[in-house]
N, C-alpha and C positions, 0 to 999 in steps of 0.2 A: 524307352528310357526317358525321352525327351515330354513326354505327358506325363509321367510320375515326378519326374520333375518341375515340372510347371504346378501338377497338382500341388506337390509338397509346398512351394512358395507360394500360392494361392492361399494353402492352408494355415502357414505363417502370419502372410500379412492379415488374416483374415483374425488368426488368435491374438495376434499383438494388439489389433483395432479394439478388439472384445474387451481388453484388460485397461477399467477406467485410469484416469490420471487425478491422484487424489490431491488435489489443491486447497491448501492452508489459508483461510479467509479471515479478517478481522472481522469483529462485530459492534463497531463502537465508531466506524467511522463515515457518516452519512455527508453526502451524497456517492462516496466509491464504495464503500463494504461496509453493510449493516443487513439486518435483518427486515423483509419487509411483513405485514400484516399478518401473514402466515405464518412466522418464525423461519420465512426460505432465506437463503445468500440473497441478494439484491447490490447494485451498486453500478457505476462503470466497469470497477474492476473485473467485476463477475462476469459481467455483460461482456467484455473485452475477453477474459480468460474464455467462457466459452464458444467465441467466435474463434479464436485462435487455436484451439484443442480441439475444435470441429475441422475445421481447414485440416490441422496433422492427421487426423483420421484416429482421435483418442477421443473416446465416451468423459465428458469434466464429471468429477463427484470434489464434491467440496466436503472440508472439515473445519468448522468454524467456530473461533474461539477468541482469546486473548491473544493478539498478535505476540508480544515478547515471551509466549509460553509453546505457543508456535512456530518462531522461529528457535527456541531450546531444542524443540523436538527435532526440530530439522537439524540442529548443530550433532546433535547426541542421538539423533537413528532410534530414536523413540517413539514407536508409532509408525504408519505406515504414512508417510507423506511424499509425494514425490518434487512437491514444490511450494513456494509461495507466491500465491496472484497479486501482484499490486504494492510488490515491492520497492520501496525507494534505495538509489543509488546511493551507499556509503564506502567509504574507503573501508570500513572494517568488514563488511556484508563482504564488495567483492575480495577477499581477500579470505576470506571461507567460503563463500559459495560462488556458483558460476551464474550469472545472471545472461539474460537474454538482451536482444539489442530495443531499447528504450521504446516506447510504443505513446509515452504521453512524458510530460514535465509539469510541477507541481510545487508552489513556492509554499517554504516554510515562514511563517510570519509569527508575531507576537500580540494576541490580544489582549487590550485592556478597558476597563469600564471607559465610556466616554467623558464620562463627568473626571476621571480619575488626572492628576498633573502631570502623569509619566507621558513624557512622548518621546524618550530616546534610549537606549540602554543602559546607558549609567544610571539614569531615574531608574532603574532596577532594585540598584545595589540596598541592599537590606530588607530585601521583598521576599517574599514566596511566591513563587512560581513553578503550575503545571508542566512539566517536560515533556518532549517529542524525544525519544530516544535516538541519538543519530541524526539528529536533524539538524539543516543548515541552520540555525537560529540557534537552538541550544549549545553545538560547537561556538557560536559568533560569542553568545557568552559567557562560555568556559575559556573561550582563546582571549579574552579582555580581565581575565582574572577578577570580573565581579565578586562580589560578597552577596551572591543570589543563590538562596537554598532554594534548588529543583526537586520535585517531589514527584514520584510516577502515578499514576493511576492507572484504574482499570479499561479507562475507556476515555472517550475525549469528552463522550455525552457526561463522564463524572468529573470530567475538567469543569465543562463549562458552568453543572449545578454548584460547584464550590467557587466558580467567581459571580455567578448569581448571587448567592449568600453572603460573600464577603469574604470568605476565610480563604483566596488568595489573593494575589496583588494582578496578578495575570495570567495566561494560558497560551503557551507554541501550539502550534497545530497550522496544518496545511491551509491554506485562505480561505478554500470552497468549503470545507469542509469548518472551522471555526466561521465561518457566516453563515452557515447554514442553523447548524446548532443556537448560535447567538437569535436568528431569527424564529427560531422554535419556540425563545423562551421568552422570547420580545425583549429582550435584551440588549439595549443599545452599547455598543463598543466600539473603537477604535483601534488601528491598526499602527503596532512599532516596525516599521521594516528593519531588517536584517542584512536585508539587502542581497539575499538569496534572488539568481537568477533564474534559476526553475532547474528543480531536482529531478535527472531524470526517471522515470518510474519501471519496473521491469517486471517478467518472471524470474522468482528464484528459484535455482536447482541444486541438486546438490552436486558438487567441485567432483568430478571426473566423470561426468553424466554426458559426453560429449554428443553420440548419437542421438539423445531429446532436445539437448539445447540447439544443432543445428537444423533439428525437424521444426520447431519453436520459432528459430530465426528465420525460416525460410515462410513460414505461415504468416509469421509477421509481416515481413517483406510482403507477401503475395495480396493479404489485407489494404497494408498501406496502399498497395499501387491503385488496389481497385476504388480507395478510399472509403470503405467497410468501417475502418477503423474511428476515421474522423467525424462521420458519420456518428458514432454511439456521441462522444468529445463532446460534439456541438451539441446534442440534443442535453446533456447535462452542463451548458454552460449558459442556456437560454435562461 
């Protein structure tokens, strides 16, 4: 009895490992999640989720898309998703979903042409301006009652060709990632702080998934200790 039993949990742990963990990717946000030469996931993010989903003993398969159409999927069980990689900390995120415990942080900021006069958020007021969904910047200037029409797009990389162009006043977006983009296009900018102290960044699950967010949390932990983690961090902040 005691070997058909063993066998049987053998067998378990062995089909549970088999069945990937399908993870929600954005594709618009370089250096954490975009597509590289191949059309594959690439990024920290990715780099990070599959170190982490290795450790749990889960095969990563990614589904990569427009992040706010990604997380609908996840809100409304559309699709088979079982998370999102590279998740930033909101009050309204955790408050629908179960997030894991924090693995990086990541300021949300405001860019603007350098040449341009804005350098603080009231110089905002009467602009256009690219929005970060949820992001500490965007709230800074919704909670000051600006007169700043925020516009979304598809992607950050179509933030930053419309303040290339001219046809907005400025662009939110995470630091690395608007310097990054900005330096693609040689595009000299400037930075409004927010004053955002670094948002922490997670996986997200979906809200009563307790069993993977503690396998998640324990990966994480086991990374950090060996510093696995900081390790990916630093190689993309060189």
């Amino acid at each position: 009895m005691r070997v058909w039993l063993g066998l049987l949990t053998w067998w378990w742990v062995g089909a549970a490992a088999a069945v990937p963990f399908v993870c929600g990717i954005a594709d618009g946000y370089p250096p954490y999640q975009y597509r590289d030469g191949r059309g594959q996931p690439a990024g920290l993010d990715v780099e990070v989720a599959r170190l982490v989903l290795e450790q749990a003993g889960r095969a990563a398969q990614f589904a990569q898309g427009n992040f706010d159409e990604l997380l609908s999927r996840m809100a409304f069980g559309v699709g088979q998703l079982d998370g999102l990689c590279g998740a930033e900390l909101s009050v309204e995120r955790a408050r629908r979903f179960a997030l894991t415990q924090p693995y990086f942080a990541r300021r949300s900021v405001i860019f603007v042409p350098d040449r341009a006069s804005m350098h603080t958020l009231a110089d905002l007021a009467g602009k256009v301006v690219t929005g970060d969904r949820q992001s500490f910047a965007e709230e800074a200037i919704k909670s000051q009652r600006l007169p700043v029409r925020i516009m979304q797009t598809a992607s950050k990389a179509a933030s930053f060709d419309l303040l290339a162009a001219g046809k907005v006043a400025a662009v939110i977006a995470p630091e690395e990632v608007g310097s990054y983009l900005a330096r693609q296009r040689g595009l000299a900018v400037r930075i409004i702080d927010a004053g955002d102290p670094g948002t922490p960044v997670s996986i997200l699950l979906h809200r009563g998934d307790a069993a993977t967010l503690r396998l998640l949390n324990q990966a994480i932990k086991i990374l950090g200790q060996e510093g696995r983690i900081g390790e990916v961090i630093l190689r993309y902040q060189r």
